[in-house]
C-alpha positions as CSV (number, residue, x, y, z in Angstrom):
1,X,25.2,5.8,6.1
2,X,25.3,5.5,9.4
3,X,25.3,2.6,11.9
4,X,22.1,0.8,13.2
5,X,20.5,-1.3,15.5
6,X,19.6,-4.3,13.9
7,X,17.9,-7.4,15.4
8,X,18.2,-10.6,12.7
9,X,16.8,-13.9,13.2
10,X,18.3,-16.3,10.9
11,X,16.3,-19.8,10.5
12,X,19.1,-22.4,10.6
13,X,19.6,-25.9,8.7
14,X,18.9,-27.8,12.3
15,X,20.8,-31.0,11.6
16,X,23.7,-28.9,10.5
17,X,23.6,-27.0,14.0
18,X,23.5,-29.9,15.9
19,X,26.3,-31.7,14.2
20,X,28.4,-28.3,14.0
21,X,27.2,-26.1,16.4
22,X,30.6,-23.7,16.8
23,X,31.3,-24.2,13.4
24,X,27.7,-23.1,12.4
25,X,27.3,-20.1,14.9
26,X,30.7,-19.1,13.3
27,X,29.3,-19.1,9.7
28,X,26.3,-17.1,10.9
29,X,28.7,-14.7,12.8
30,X,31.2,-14.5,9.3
31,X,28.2,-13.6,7.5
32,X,27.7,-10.7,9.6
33,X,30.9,-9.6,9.6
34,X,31.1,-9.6,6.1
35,X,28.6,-6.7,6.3
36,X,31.0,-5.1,8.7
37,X,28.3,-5.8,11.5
38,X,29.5,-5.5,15.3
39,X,27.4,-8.3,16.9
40,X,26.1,-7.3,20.8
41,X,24.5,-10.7,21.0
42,X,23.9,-14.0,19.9
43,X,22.5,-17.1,20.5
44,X,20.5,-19.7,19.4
45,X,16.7,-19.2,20.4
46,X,14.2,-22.2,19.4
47,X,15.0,-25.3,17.6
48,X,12.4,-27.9,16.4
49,X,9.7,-28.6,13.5
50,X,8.9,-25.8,10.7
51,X,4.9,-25.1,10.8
52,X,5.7,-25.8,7.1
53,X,8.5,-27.8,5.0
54,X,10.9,-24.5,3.6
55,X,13.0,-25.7,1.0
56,X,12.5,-29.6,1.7
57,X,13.2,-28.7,5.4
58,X,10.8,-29.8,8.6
59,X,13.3,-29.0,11.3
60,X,14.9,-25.6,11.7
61,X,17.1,-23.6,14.4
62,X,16.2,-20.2,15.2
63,X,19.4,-18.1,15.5
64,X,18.4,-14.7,16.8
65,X,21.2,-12.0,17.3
66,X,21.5,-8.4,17.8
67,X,24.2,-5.9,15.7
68,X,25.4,-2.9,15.2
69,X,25.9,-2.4,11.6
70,X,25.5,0.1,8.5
71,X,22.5,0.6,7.2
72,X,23.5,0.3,3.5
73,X,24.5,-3.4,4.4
74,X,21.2,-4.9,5.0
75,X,21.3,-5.8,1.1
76,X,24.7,-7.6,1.4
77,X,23.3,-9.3,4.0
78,X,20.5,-10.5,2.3
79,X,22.5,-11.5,-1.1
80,X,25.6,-13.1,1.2
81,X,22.0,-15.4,3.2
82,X,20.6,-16.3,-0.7
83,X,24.7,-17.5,-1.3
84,X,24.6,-19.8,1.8
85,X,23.5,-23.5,1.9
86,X,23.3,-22.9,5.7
87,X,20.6,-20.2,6.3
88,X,17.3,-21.1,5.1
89,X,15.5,-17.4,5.8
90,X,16.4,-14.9,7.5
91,X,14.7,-11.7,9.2
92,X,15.9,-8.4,9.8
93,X,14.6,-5.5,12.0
94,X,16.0,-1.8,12.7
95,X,15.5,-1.1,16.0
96,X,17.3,2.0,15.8
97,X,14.7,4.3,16.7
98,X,13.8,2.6,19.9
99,X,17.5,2.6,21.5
100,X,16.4,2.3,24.9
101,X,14.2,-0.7,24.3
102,X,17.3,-2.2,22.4
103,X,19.8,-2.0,25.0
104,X,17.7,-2.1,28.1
105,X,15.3,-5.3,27.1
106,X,16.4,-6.9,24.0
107,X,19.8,-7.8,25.1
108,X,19.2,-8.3,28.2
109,X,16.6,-10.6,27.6
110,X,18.9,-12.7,25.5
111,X,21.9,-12.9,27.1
112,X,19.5,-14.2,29.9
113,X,18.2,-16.8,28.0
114,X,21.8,-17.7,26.9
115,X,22.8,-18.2,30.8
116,X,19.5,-19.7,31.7
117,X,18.7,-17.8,34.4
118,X,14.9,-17.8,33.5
119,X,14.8,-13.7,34.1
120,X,13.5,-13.6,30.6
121,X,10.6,-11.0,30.3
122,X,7.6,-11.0,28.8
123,X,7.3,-7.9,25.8
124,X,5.2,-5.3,27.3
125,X,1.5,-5.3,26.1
126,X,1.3,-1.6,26.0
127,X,4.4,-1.6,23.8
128,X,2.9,-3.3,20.9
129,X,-0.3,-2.2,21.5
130,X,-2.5,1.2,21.9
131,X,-0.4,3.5,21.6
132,X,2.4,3.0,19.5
133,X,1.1,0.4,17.2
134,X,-2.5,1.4,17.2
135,X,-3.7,-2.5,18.0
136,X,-7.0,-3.5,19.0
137,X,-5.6,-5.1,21.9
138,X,-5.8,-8.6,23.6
139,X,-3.3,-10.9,22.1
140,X,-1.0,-9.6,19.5
């Protein structure tokens, strides 16, 4: 199969993180490579209370990062996530077919974040709305 764009937000154990932050974005980063992903970006996005205890936890760290990687591997991914005491759930996206968006926003975007620079931007409404994803509009 071939290689896709893959954006994957993993919710992090957030007392873990803050004791062992290398040693945590490390484990994240193994887990990936396991999968035989090719990270573009990473970084920690949001840390701080869960809308909702998930599996006896009400903190979490957000961990987003953006990968190149074979499709057939999203399942490893998932089953090497289920193994690990670290990563309470995880999300993964294929951004494949928008390319553009991927390597011209996305990354961008968080690699901005990362430095602090505040040039984040805010997702274009017409993006997830009208058009493509046939919204009703306002907030999404």
């Amino acid at each position: 199969m071939a290689e896709r764009l893959y954006e994957c937000m993993f919710l992090l154990d957030s007392g873990r993180f803050a004791q062992d932050r290398s040693g945590t974005e490390d484990a994240v980063k193994d887990l990936l490579g396991k999968c035989g992903g090719e990270i573009l970006a990473a970084a920690p996005w949001q840390d701080g209370k869960l809308p909702y205890p998930i599996e006896g936890y009400k903190k979490g760290c957000h961990y987003l990062t953006y990968v190149k990687m074979d499709g057939s591997q999203v399942g490893e991914l998932a089953r090497l996530v289920k193994l690990s005491d670290l990563v309470l759930r995880h999300l993964v996206i294929d951004h494949t077919d928008h390319g553009a968006l991927f390597h011209e926003k996305l990354i961008p975007t968080l690699q901005n974040h990362v430095a602090g620079t505040g040039q984040e931007e805010e997702p274009r409404q017409d993006y997830f709305m009208g058009g493509r994803g046939g919204g009703r509009g306002g907030r999404w």
